[in-house]
C-alpha positions as CSV (number, residue, x, y, z in Angstrom):
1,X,108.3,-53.5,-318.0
2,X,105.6,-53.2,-315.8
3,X,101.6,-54.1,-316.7
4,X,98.4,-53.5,-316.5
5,X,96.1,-56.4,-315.9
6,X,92.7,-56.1,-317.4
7,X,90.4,-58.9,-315.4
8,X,86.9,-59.8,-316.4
9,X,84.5,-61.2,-314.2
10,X,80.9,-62.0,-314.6
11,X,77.9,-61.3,-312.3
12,X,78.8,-63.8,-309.1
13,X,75.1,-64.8,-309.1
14,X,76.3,-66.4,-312.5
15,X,79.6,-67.4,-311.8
16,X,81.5,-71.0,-312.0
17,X,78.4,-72.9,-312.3
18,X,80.1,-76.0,-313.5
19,X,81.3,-76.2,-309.3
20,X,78.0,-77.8,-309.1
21,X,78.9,-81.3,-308.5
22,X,81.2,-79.4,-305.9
23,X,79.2,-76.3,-304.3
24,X,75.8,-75.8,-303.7
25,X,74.5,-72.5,-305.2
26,X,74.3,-70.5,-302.3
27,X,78.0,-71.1,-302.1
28,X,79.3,-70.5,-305.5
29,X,78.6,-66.8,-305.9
30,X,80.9,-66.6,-303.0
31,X,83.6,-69.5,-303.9
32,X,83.9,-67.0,-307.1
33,X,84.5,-64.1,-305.6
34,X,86.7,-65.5,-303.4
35,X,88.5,-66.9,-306.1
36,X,88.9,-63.0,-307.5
37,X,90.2,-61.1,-304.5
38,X,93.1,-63.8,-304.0
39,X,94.1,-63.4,-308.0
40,X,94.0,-59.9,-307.9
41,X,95.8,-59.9,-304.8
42,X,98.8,-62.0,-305.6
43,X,98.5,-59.9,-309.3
44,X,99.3,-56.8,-307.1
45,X,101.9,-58.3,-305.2
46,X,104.1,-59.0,-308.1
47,X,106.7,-57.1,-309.2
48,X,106.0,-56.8,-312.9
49,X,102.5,-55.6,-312.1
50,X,101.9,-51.6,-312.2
51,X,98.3,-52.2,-311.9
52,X,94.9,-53.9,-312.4
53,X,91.8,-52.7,-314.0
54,X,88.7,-55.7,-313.1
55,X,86.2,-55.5,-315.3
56,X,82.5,-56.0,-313.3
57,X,78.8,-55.5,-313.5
58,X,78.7,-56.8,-309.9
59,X,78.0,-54.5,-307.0
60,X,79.4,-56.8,-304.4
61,X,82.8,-57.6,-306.6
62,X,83.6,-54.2,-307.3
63,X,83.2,-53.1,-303.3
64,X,85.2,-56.1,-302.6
65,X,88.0,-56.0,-304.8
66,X,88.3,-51.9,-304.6
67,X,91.7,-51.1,-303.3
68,X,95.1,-49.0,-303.8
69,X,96.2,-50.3,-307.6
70,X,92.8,-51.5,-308.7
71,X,90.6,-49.5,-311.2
72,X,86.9,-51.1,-311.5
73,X,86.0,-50.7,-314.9
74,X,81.9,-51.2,-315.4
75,X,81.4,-54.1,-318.0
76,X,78.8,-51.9,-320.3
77,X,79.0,-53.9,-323.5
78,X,77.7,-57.0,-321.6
79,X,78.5,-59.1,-324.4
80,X,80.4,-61.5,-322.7
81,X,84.1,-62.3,-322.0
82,X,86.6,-61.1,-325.0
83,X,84.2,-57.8,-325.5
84,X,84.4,-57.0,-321.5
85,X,88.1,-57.4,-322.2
86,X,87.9,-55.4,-325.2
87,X,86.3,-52.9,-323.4
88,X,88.5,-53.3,-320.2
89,X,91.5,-52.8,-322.7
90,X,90.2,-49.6,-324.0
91,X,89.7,-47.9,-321.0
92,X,93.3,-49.0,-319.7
93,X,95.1,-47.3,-322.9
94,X,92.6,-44.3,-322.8
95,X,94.6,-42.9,-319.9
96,X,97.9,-44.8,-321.0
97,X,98.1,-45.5,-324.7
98,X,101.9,-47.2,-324.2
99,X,100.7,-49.0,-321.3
100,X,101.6,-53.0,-321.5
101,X,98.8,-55.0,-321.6
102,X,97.8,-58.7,-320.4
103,X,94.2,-60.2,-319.9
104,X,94.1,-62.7,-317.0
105,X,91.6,-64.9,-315.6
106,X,89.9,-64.1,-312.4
107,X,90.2,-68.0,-311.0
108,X,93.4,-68.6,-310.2
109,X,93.1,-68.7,-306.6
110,X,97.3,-70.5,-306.2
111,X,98.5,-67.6,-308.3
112,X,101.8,-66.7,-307.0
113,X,103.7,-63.4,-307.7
114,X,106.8,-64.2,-308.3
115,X,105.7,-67.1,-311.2
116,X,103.7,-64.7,-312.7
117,X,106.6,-62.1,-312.9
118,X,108.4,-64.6,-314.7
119,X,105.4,-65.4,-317.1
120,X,105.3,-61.5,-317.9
121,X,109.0,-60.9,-318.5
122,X,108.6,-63.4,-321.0
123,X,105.4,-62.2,-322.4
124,X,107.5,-58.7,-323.2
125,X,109.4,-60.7,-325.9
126,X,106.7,-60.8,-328.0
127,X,103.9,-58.3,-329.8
128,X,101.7,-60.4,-328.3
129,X,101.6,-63.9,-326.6
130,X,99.5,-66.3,-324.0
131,X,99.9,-69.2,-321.7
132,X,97.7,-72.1,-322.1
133,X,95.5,-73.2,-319.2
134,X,96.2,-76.4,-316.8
135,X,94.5,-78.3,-319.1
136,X,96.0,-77.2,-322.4
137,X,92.9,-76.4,-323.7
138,X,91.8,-72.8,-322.9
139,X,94.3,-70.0,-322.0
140,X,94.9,-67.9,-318.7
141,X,96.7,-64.9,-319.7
142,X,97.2,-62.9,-323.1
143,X,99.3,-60.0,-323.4
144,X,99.2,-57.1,-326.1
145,X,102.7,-54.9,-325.9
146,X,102.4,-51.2,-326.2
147,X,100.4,-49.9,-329.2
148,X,99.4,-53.9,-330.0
149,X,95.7,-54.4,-329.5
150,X,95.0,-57.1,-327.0
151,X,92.2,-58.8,-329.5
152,X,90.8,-61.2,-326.9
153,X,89.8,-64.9,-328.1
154,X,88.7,-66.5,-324.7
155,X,86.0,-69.3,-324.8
156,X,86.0,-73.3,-326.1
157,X,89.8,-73.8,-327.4
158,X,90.9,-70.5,-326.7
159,X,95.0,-72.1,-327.1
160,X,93.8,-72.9,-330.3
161,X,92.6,-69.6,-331.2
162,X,94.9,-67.1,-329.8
163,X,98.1,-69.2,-331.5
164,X,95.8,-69.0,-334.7
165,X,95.7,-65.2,-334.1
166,X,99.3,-64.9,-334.2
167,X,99.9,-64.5,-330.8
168,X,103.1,-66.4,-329.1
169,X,102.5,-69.5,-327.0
170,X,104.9,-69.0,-324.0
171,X,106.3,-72.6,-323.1
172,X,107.7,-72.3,-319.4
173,X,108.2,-74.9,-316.9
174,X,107.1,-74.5,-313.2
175,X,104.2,-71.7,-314.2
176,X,101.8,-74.2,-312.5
177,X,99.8,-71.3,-310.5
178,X,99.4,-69.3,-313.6
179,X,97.7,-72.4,-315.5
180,X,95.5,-73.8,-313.1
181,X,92.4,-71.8,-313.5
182,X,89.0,-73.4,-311.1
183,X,85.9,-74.7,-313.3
184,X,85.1,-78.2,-311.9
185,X,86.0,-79.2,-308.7
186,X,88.7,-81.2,-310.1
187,X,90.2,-77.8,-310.9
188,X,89.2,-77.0,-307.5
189,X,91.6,-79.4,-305.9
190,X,94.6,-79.2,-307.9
191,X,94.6,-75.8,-306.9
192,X,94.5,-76.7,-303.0
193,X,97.5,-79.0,-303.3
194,X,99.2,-75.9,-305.3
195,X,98.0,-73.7,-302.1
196,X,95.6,-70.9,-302.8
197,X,95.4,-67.7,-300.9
198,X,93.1,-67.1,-298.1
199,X,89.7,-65.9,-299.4
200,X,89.6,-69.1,-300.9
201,X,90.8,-71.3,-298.4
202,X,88.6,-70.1,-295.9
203,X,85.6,-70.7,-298.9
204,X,86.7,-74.1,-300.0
205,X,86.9,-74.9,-295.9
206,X,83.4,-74.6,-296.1
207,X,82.7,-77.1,-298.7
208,X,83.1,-81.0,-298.5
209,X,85.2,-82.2,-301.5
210,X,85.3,-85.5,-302.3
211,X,88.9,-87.0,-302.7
212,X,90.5,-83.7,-300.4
């Protein structure tokens, strides 16, 4: 089964502002976008990926992140995460109603293709499932198998919410790049030591970190 990978992000200018005990703000909108091109890169690069649709408001994103296998997908609810992957969703299945589904987060910069393969193959096991952030808190990717609706449930205790919506927690060992999402810089340098691509290393070059 191959997917399509429906990922949100917000205007840059108002992007990963809890980085600010770790970026200034001239630096964030770029740390963010940075953080994007290397996930949807390594998304591309996997095998169980068909394609990625990034849902954006932002001029400089969509340019950015444009290329062979990405569709940009103009966020015009702007209501926020789970209705831009709503939306995102609906104009995946408009063209390809039995299309495979899975929402993923635009911040994991370590995402590695071959872990996420693995995450996916399990995913198609189920109508729908997730995997739990790093913390084991929030959640980095939810998938919706063809003709299941994605119903998004991102935000404050997301784990929580998507197992309450029935969805499947997927339990898999040595998935680390698919968890670790960046909020804080704490996030920030777990995902160094995990090794991120090179939009964001040459970003997070540019920033002094304390403890790196």
């Amino acid at each position: 089964m191959q997917w399509t990978l429906v990922i949100p992000l917000k205007p840059l200018a108002l992007a990963k502002s809890r980085l600010a005990d770790t970026a200034a703000d001239g630096l964030r909108p770029g740390l963010a976008l940075a953080f994007a091109a290397d996930t949807v890169a390594a998304a591309l690069a996997s095998s169980a990926v068909r394609d990625v649709a990034v849902v954006t408001d932002d001029a400089l994103a969509a340019r950015t992140l444009a290329a062979p296998g990405v569709r940009i997908v103009p966020d015009e609810p702007r209501a926020g995460l789970n209705a831009a992957l709503a939306h995102g969703a609906a104009a995946v299945r408009a063209l390809r109603p039995d299309s495979p589904l899975a929402a993923l987060n635009a911040d994991l910069p370590a995402l590695r293709p071959p872990e996420l393969a693995r995450v996916l193959d399990a995913a198609a096991e189920f109508p729908r499932a997730f995997l739990p952030d790093a913390a084991a808190i929030g959640t980095t990717l939810l998938t919706a198998a063809p003709g299941r609706a994605l119903r998004p449930a991102f935000g404050a205790d997301s784990r929580a919410r998507h197992r309450a919506s029935g969805a499947e927690e997927l339990r898999l060992d040595a998935v680390d790049s698919v968890r670790q999402d960046v909020d804080t810089g704490e996030d920030l340098r777990a995902a160094l030591v995990l090794g991120v691509g090179p939009r964001t290393a040459a970003a997070a070059a540019r920033l002094l970190i304390p403890g790196q």
